[in-house]
N, C-alpha and C positions, 0 to 999 in steps of 0.2 A: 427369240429364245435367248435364255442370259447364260452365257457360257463360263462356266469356271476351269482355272485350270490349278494343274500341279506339279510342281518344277519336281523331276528323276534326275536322276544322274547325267553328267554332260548337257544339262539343258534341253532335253527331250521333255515335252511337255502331253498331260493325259488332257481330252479334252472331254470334260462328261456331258457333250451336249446330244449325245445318241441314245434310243433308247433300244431295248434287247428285240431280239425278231423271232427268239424262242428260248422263251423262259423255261427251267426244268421245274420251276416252285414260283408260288403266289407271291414269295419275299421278291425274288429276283424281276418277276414284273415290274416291281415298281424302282429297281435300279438303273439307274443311266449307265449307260454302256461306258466303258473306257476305251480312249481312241488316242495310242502312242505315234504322235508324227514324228518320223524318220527324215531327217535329211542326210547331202551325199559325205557331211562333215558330222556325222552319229558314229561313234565308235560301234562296232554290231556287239561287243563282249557288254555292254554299259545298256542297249535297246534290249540286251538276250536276258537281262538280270530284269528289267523292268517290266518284258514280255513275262515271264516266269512268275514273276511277282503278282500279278494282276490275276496269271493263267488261277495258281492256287488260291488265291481271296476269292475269284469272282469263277473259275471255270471257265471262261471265255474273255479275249480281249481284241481290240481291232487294232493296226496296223495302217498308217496311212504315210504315203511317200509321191513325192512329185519328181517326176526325172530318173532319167535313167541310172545315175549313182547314188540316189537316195533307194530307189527301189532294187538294187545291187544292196548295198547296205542291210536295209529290211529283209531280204532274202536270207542274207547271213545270218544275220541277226537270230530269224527263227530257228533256222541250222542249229545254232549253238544255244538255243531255249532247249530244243529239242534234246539235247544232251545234260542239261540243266534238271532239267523233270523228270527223264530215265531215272536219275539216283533218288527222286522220291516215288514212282514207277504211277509216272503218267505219263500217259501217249496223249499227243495233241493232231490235229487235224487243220488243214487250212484251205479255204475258200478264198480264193482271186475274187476282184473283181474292178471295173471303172466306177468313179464318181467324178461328177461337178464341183469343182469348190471355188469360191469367190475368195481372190487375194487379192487387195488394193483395187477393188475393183473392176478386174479381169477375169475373167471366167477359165479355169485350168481345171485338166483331167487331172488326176491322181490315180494313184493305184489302190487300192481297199486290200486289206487284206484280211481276215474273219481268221483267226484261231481259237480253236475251241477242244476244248479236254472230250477225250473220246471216250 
């Protein structure tokens, strides 16, 4: 799979190599998911504008963090999304979960995080 990405703010990068697991329209089928990894040197005010960002384009973004201060971070992070999209009065929703990820050739859990506009 050929992965693209796209530098946000602070170096927080989107990776669109996911695809959606429930489309609300025919268009959004065929979009790649956007996937914000979090690490524990992410400012959460700079993840929470990039979260927001994505939430209104796309209605849904994921969240991904390794370690327990990146996923500290990412928690915040949606906090203050969450606060972010009240003044354009969207509620957002979020689904936890683990994933496998291959870095340098080591295999590591991460955290997943599914935000999705309710």
């Amino acid at each position: 799979m050929n992965a693209s990405f796209v530098t946000v703010p602070n170096g927080l990068q989107t990776n669109n190599t996911y695809s959606t697991t429930s489309p609300s329209n025919d268009t959004e089928a065929n979009q790649p998911m956007e996937v914000i990894k979090v690490s524990a040197n992410s400012r959460s005010t700079a993840v929470a504008g990039a979260i927001a960002g994505v939430i209104r384009d796309h209605g849904h973004a994921e969240v991904q963090a390794i370690g327990a201060s990146a996923v500290n971070q990412a928690v915040k992070a949606i906090a203050i999304t969450n606060g972010y999209l009240e003044i354009d009065d969207i509620q957002i929703v979020c689904i936890p979960a683990f994933t496998e990820v291959l870095i340098d050739g080591q295999e590591r859990t991460a955290v997943r995080i599914s935000v999705i506009k309710r």
